[in-house]
C-alpha positions as semicolon CSV with decimal commas, in nm:
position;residue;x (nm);y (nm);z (nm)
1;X;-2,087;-3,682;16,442
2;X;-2,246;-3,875;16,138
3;X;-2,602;-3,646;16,225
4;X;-2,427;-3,318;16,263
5;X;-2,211;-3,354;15,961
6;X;-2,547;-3,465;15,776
7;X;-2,727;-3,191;15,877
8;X;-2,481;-2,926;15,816
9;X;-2,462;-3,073;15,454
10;X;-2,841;-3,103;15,388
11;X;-2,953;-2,778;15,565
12;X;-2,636;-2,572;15,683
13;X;-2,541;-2,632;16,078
14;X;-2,444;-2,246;16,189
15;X;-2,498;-2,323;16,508
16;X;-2,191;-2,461;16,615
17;X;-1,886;-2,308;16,679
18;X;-1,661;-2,475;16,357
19;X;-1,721;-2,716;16,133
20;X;-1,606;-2,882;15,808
21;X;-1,801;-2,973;15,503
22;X;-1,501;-3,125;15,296
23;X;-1,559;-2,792;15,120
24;X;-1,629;-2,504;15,324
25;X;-1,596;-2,484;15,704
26;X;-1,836;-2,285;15,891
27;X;-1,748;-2,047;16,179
28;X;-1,992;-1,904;16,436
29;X;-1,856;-1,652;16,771
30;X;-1,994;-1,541;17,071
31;X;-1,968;-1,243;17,173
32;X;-1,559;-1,121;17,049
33;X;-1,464;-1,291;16,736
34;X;-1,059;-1,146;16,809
35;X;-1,006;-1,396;17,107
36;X;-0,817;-1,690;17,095
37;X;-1,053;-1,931;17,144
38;X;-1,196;-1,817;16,798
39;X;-0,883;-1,786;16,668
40;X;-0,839;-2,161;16,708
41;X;-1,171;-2,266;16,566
42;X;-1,068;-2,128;16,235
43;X;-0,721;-2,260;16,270
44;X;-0,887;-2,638;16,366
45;X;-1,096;-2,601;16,078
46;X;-0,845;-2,482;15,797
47;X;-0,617;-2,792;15,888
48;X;-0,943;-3,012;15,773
49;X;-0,916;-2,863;15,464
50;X;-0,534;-2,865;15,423
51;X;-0,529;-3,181;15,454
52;X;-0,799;-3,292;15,248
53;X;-0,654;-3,065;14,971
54;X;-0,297;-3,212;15,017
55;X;-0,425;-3,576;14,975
56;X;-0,581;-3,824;14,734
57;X;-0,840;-3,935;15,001
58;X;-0,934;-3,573;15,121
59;X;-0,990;-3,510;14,733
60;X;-1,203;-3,821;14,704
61;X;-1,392;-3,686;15,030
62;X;-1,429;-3,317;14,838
63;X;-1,540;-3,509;14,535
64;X;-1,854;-3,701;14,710
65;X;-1,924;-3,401;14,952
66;X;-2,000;-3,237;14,625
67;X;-2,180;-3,462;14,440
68;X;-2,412;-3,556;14,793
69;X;-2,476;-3,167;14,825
70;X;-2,571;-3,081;14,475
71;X;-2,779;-3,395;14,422
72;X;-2,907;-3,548;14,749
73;X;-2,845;-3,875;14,663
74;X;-2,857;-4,143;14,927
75;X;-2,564;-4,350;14,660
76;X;-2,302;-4,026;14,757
77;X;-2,413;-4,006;15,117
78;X;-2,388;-4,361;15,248
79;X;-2,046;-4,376;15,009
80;X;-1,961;-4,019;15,204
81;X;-2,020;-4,121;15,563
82;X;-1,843;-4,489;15,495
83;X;-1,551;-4,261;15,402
84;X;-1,542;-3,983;15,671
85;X;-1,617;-4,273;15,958
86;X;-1,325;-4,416;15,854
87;X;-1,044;-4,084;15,843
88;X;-1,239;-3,922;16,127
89;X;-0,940;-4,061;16,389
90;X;-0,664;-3,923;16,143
91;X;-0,858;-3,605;16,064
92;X;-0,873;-3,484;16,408
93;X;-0,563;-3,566;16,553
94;X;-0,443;-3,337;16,237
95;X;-0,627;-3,034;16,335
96;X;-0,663;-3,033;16,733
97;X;-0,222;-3,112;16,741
98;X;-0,147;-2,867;16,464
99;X;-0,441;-2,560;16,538
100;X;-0,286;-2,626;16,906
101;X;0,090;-2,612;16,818
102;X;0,076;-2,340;16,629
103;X;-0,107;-2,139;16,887
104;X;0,089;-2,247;17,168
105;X;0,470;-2,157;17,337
106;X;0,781;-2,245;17,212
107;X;0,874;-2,357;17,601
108;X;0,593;-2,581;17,666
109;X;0,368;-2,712;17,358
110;X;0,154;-2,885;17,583
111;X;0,055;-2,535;17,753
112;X;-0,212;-2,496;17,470
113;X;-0,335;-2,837;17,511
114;X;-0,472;-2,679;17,928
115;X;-0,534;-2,374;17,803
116;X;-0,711;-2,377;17,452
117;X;-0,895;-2,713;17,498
118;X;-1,069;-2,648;17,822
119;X;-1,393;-2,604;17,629
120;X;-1,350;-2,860;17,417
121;X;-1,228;-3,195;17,649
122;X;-1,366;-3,427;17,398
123;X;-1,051;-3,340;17,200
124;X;-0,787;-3,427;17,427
125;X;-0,762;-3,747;17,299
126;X;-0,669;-3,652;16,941
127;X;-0,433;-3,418;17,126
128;X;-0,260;-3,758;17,320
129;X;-0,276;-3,928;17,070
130;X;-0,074;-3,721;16,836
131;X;0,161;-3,667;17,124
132;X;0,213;-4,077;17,134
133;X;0,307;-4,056;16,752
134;X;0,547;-3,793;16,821
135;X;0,716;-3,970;17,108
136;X;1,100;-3,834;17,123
137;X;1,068;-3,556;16,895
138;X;1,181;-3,210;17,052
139;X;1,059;-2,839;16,954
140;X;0,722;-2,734;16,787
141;X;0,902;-2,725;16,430
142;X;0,984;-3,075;16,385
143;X;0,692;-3,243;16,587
144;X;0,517;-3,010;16,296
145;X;0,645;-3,150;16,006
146;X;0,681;-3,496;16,120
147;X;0,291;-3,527;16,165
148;X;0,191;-3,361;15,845
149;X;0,418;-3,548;15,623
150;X;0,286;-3,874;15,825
151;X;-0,035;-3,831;15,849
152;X;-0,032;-3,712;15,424
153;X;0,134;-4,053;15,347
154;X;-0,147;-4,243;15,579
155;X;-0,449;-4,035;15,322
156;X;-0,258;-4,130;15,049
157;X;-0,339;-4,472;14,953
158;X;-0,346;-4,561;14,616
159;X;-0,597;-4,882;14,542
160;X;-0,906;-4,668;14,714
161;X;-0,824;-4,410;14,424
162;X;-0,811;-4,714;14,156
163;X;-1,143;-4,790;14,262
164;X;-1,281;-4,458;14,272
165;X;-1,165;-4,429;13,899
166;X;-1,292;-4,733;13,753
167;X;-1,634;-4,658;13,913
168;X;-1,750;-4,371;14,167
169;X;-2,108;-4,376;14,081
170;X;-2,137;-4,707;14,262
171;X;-1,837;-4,742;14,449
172;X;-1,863;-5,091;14,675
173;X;-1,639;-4,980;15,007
174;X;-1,712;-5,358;15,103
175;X;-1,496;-5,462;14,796
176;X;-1,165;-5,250;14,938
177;X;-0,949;-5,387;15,169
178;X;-1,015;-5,258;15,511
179;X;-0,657;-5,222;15,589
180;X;-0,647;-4,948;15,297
181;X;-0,869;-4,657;15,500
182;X;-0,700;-4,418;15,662
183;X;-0,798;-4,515;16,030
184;X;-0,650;-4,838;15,975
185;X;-0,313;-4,761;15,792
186;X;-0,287;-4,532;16,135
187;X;-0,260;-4,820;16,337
188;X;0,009;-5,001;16,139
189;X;0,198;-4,716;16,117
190;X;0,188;-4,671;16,476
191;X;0,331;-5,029;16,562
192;X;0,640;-4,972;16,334
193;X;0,727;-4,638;16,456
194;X;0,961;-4,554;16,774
195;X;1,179;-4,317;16,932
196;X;1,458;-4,523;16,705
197;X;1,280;-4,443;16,394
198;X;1,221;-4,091;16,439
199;X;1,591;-4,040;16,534
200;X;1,699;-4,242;16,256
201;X;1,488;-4,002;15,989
202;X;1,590;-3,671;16,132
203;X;1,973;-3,757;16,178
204;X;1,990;-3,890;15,849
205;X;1,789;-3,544;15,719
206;X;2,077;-3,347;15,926
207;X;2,337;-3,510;15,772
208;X;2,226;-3,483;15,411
209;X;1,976;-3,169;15,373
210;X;2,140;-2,939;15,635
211;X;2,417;-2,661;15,697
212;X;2,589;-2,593;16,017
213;X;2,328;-2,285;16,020
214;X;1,993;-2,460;15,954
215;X;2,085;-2,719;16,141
216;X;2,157;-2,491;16,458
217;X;1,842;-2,312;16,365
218;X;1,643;-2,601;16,405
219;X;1,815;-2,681;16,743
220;X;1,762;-2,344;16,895
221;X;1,421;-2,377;16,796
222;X;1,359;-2,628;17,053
223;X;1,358;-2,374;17,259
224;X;1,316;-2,027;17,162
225;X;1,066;-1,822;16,991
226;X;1,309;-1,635;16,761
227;X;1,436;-1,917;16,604
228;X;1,136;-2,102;16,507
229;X;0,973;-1,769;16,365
230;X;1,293;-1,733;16,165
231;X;1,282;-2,078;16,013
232;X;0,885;-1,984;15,919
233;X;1,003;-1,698;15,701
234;X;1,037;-1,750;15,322
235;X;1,453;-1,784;15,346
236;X;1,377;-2,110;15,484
237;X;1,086;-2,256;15,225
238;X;1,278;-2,460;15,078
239;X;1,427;-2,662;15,382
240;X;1,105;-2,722;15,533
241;X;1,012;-2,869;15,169
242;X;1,201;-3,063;15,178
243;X;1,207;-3,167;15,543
244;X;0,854;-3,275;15,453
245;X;0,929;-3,454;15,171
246;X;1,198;-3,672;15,313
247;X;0,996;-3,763;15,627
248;X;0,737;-3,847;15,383
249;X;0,931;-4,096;15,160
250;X;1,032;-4,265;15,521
251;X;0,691;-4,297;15,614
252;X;0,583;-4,418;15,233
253;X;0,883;-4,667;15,278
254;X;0,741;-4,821;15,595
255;X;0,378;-4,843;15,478
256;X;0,509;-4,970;15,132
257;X;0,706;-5,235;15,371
258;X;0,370;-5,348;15,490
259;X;0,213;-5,402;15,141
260;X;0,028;-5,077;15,166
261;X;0,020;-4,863;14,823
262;X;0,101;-4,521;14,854
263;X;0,135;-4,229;14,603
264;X;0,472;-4,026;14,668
265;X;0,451;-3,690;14,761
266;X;0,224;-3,457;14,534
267;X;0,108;-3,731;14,292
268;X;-0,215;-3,698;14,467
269;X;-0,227;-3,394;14,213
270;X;-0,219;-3,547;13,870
271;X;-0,556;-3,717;13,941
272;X;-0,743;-3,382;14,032
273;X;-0,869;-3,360;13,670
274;X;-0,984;-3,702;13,605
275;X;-1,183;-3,657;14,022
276;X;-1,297;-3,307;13,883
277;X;-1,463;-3,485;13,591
278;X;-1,582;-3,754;13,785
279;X;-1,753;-3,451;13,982
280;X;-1,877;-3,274;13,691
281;X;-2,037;-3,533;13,559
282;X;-2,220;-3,606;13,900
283;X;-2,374;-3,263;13,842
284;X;-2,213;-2,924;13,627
285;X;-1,956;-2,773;13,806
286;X;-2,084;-2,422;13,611
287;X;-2,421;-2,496;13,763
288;X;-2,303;-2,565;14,110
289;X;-2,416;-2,397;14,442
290;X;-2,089;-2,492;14,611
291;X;-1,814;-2,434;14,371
292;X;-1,476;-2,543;14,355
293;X;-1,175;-2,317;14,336
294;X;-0,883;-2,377;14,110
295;X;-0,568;-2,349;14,330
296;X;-0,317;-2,202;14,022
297;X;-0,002;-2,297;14,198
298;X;-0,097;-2,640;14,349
299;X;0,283;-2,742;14,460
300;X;0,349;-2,406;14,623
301;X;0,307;-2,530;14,988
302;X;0,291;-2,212;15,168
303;X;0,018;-2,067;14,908
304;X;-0,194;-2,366;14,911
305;X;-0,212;-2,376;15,309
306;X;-0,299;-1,996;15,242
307;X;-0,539;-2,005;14,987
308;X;-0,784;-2,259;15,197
309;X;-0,879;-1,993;15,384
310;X;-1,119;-1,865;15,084
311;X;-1,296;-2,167;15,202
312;X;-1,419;-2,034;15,519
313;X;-1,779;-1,870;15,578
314;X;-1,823;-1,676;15,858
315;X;-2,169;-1,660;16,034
316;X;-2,273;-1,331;16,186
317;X;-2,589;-1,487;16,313
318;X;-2,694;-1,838;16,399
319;X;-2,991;-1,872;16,177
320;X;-3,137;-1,691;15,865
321;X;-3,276;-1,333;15,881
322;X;-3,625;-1,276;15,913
323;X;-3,649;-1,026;15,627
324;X;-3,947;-0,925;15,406
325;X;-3,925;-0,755;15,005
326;X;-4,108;-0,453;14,894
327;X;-4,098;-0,266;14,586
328;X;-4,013;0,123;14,705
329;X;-4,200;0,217;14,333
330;X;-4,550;0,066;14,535
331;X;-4,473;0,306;14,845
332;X;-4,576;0,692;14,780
333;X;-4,318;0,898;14,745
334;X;-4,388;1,132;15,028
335;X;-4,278;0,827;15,247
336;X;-3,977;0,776;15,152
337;X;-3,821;1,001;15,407
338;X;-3,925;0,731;15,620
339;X;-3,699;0,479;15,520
340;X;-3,406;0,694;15,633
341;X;-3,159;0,533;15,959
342;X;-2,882;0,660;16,182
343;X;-2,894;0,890;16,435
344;X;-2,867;1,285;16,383
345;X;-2,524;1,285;16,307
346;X;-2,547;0,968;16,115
347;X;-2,829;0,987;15,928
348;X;-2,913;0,813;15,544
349;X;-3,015;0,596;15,349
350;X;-2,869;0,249;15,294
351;X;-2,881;0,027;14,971
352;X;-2,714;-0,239;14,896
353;X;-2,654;-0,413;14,601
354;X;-2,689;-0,827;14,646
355;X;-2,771;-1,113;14,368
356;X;-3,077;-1,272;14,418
357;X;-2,870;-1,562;14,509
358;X;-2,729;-1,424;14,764
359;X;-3,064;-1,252;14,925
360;X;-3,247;-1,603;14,940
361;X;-2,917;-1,794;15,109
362;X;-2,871;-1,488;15,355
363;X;-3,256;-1,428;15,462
364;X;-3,603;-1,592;15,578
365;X;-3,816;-1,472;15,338
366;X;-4,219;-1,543;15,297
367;X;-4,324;-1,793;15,040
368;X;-4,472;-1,471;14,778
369;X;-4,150;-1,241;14,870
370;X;-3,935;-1,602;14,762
371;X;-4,148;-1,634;14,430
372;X;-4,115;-1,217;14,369
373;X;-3,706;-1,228;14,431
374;X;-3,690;-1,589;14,238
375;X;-3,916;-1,401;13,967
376;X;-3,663;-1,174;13,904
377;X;-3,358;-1,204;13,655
378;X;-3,040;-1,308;13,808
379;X;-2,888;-0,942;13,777
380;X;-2,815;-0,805;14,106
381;X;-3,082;-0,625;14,241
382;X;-3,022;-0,250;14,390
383;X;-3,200;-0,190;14,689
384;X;-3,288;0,011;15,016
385;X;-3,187;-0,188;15,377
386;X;-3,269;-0,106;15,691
387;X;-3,396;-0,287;16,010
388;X;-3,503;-0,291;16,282
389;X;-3,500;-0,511;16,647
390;X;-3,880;-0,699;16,713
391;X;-3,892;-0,840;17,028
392;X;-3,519;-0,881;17,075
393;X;-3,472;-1,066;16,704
394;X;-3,361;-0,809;16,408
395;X;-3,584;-0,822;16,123
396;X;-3,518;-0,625;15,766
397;X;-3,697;-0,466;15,520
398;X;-3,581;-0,460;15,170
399;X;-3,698;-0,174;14,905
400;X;-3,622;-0,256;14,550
401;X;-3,574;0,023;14,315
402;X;-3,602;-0,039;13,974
403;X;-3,487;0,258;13,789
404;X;-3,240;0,463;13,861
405;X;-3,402;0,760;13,860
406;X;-3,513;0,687;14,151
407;X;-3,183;0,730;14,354
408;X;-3,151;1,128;14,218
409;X;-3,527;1,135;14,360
410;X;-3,400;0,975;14,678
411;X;-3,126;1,181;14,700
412;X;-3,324;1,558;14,610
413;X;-3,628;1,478;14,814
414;X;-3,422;1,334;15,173
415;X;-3,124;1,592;15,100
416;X;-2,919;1,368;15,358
417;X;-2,653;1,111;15,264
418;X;-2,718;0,794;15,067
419;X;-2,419;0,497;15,167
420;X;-2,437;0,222;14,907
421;X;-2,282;-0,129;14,953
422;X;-2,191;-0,317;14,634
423;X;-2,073;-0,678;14,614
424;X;-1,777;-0,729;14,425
425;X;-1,970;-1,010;14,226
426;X;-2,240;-0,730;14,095
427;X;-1,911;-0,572;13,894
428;X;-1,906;-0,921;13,698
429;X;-2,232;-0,843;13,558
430;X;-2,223;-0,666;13,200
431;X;-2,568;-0,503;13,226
432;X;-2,588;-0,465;13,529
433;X;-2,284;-0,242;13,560
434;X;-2,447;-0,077;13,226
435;X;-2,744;0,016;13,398
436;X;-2,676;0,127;13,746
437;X;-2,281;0,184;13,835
438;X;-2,266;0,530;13,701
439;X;-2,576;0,676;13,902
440;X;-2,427;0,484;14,255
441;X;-2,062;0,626;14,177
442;X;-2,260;1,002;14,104
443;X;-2,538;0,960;14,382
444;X;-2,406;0,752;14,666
445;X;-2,100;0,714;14,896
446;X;-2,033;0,387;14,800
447;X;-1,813;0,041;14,889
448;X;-1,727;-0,233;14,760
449;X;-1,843;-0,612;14,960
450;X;-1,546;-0,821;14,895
451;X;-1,672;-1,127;14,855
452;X;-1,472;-1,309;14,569
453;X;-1,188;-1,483;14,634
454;X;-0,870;-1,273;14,739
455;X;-0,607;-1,491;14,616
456;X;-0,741;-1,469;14,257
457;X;-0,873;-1,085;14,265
458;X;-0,633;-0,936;14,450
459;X;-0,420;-0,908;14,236
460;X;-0,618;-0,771;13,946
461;X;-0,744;-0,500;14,170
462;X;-0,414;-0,417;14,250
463;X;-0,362;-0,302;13,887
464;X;-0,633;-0,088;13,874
465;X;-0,562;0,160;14,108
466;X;-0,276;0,408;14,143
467;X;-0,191;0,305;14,502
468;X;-0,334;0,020;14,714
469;X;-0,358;0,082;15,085
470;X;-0,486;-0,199;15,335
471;X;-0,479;-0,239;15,736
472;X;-0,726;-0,492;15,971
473;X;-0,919;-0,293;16,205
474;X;-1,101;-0,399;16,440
475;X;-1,506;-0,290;16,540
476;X;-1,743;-0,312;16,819
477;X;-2,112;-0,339;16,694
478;X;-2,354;-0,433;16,944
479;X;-2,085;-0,516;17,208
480;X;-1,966;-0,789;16,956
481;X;-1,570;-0,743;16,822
482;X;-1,536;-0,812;16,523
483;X;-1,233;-0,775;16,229
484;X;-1,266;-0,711;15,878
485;X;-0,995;-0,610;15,598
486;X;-1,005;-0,262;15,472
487;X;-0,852;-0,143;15,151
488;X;-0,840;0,166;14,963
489;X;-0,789;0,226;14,620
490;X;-0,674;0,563;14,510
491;X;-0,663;0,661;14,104
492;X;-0,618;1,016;13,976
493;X;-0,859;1,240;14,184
494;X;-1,100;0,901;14,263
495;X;-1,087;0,688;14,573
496;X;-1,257;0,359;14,663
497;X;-1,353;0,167;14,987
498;X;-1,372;-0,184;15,001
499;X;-1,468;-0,396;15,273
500;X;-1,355;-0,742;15,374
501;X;-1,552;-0,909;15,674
502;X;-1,386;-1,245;15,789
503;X;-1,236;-1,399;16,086
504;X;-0,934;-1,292;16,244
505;X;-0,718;-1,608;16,159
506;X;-0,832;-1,543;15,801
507;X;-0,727;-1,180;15,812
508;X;-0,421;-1,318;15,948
509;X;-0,366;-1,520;15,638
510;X;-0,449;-1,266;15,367
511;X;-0,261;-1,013;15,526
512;X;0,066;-1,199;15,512
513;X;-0,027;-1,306;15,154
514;X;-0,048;-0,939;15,050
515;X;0,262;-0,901;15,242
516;X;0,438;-1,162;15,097
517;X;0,293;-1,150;14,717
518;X;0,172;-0,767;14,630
519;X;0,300;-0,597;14,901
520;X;0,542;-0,285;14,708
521;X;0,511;0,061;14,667
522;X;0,214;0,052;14,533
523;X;0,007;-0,194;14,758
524;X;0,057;-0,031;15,094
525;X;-0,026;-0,137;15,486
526;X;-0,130;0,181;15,639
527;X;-0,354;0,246;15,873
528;X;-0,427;0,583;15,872
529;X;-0,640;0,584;15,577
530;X;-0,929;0,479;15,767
531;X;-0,903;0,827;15,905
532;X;-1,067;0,987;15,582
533;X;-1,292;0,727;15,535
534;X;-1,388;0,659;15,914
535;X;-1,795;0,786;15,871
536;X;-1,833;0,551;15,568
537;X;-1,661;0,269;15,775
538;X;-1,863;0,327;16,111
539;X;-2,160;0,303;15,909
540;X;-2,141;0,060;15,625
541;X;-1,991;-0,219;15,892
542;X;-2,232;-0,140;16,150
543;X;-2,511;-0,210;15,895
544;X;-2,328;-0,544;15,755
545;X;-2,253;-0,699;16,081
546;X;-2,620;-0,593;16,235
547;X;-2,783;-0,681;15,906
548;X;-2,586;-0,988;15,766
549;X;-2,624;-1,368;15,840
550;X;-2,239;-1,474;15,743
551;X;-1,970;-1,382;15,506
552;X;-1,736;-1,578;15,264
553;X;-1,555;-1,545;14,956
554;X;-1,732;-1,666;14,651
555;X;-1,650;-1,778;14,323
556;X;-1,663;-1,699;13,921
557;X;-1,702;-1,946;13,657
558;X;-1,357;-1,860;13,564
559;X;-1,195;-1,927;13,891
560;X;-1,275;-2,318;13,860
């Protein structure tokens, strides 16, 4: 694990199927990204993050993950791998229990366990061994909450923390008790609890916190589907809350009975300043390739569980693009035509419009097309796409243009449609947006790459438009399925596409935040809209997932 979690942080691992950075997890497919096998790899890998973002260790673990990745220094690697070695038991039996739970009946739990894990045996034993901490709980709900709140209390220790704040540039692990790491505060939590314990938490819970119709709700869900999606829905926030939080202080109590310091329940968040300093100091959070995002609403349980899925990049492709960068100026304007794609009846020319950032992370470039694209400013740069298949791998050609006067040329000399595919970073840049967005709004059929984070620009979009209409539909390109978001602005007589590639448990997850946050009269599911806009669609998503190495959701300076 230590090698693969190494390399993914030095170089970027895309060839598994999911892992977890401690900032981003990475998602790779085969051939249908809708199934439910890949709906649990992104489900496996958001509970990583939950749970790092819900605790003072996994914020410790973000804290050196950054600092390692921006800086390469062996002092934050041998600190990081001392740390994940020693969480790596609690980690997993986390994500495989709850990805599998929440995927599997309400009859038979343990169905998912046969089903979902036959690919991946070397997780059965997280699976068990959650199972042996739940011993005498009944019904998905409860077995739910009892191992989150216990497994939180076990990352929440409070004298690694001390240490981290009195000195994380040369933290000594040696100097911290060993009974203090997570692994270890597992295994004395495991000899205290029982069947007795358990009952003697949840009885007292039913008694206190509970009406005659919660409490029947929680009984029926045992055993039926309807009642444990009921007591999911909002109505009920506020009695899992604080289901959590009282199995929590039980926990706290018994680790706190064994001399073992823990914070109570969200404490963990009034140190996230003094670790995001600690980080910034490491190296600029303004100057940093892998960026935090400020979660606004921090206590708000259901949003922060929602919001980690901004975290996820999904790969199209399991290695960078062979791709080479031309300036269409250099190329005489009688071939031009030649840079056309589509068949008959979908025919044009495709630009995009990409940072330079963005082209040298997404493609394999040659050592004088890097230098040209690195000797350019950092303004996104407008350009022609199209590819092509060489010996079975895809390869792409990119044709700057640098006025744009060239477009109208384009556009006069072809006479056949020009599609244009913005990302919605490029709209953040002043001259930029000066310079070019008036000519692609005339000249093009254009949409928008969303690729900032949805929790945080969702919202402003949303006031910018008239009406708001969204849906998740699903393509096949190449004999792959894949999903993406769609959503259409309308305002006045203008209309606008944008496009929002991700996985389908991530889809899953915005959706019900629109649903749950924006949804109104206003911001709209439909899914007939796609009807009027189903030639742009075909063909600006069967360019981005032929012609794209992976998707995620990036961030401003302001969203820190």
């Amino acid at each position: 694990m230590k090698k693969k979690l190494e390399t993914l942080l030095l170089e970027g691992d895309t060839k598994g199927t999911g892992i977890y950075d401690n900032i981003n997890w990475h998602v790779h497919f085969e051939d249908d990204n809708t199934s439910d096998n890949s709906k649990l790899i992104s489900l496996h890998e958001s509970f990583h993050s939950y749970l790092n973002n819900s605790t003072i260790y996994g914020l410790i673990l973000k804290i050196y993950t950054y600092s390692f990745k921006e800086t390469s220094d062996a002092k934050y690697k041998e600190i990081l791998f001392s740390l994940i070695e020693k969480c790596t038991l609690v980690h997993e039996v986390f994500a495989t229990y709850l990805s599998i739970s929440v995927m599997s009946p309400i009859h038979n739990y343990n169905d998912g366990k046969i089903a979902l894990l036959e690919g991946y045996r070397e997780y059965y034993q997280y699976y068990d061994k959650a199972n042996e901490l739940l011993k005498g709980i009944e019904g998905k709900y409860l077995r739910q909450h009892c191992l989150t709140s216990l497994l939180r209390a076990i990352l929440q220790d409070k004298s690694i923390l001390d240490k981290v704040l009195i000195n994380a540039q040369d933290l000594d692990l040696n100097k911290i008790e060993k009974a203090a790491f997570p692994n270890a505060r597992l295994a004395v939590i495991q000899q205290e609890i029982n069947n007795g314990f358990w009952e003697d938490v949840l009885t007292t819970f039913f008694v206190n916190y509970t009406n005659e119709e919660e409490f029947a709700l929680i009984q029926n869900s045992k055993i039926e589907d309807k009642s444990y999606k009921d007591l999911i829905q909002p109505k009920y926030d506020l009695l899992s809350e604080n289901l959590y939080a009282f199995i929590y202080e039980e926990v706290k109590s018994v680790l706190d009975k064994n001399k073992k310091s823990t914070l109570d329940f969200n404490e963990h968040l009034e140190f996230i300043n003094d670790l995001l300093g600690i980080a910034n100091r490491n190296y600029s959070l303004k100057q940093s390739k892998n960026p935090f995002v400020k979660n606004p609403n921090p206590e708000n349980l259901e949003f922060s569980i929602l919001s980690n899925f901004q975290n996820e990049i999904f790969y199209i492709t399991t290695s960078l693009i062979r791709a080479h960068f031309l300036i269409l100026s250099k190329i005489k304007m009688e071939n031009w035509e030649l840079l056309r794609v589509g068949t008959i009846s979908y025919e044009h020319f495709f630009i995009v419009v990409r940072t330079p950032k963005s082209l040298l992370s997404q493609y394999l470039f040659s050592e004088d097309d890097k230098k040209k694209i690195e000797s350019l400013n950092l303004q996104p740069l407008v350009m022609i796409r199209r590819s092509a298949l060489i010996n079975g791998q895809r390869e792409i050609e990119f044709f700057l243009i640098t006025h744009p006067n060239e477009i109208f040329l384009l556009k006069k000399k072809a006479n056949i449609k020009v599609v244009c595919n913005i990302s919605l970073k490029s709209f953040f840049y002043k001259k930029w947006y000066e310079t070019w967005f008036k000519t692609l709004k005339n000249q093009t059929i254009y949409s928008v790459l969303f690729n900032l984070t949805p929790f945080v620009h969702l919202a402003q979009l949303k006031s910018q438009f008239d009406k708001f209409y969204y849906q998740t539909a699903t393509m096949i390109v190449e004999n792959k399925k894949y999903n993406t978001i769609l959503l259409y602005g309308r305002q006045g007589n203008e209309s606008l596409l944008f496009v929002m590639p991700c996985s389908t448990t991530t889809a899953s997850s915005i959706n019900y935040y629109i649903q749950q946050n924006l949804a109104d009269d206003k911001f709209i599911f439909d899914k007939s809209f796609s009807s009027e806009v189903s030639w742009q669609v075909v063909v600006t998503m069967g360019h981005l997932f032929r012609e794209e190495h992976y998707f995620d959701f990036q961030v401003l300076p302001n969203d820190y």
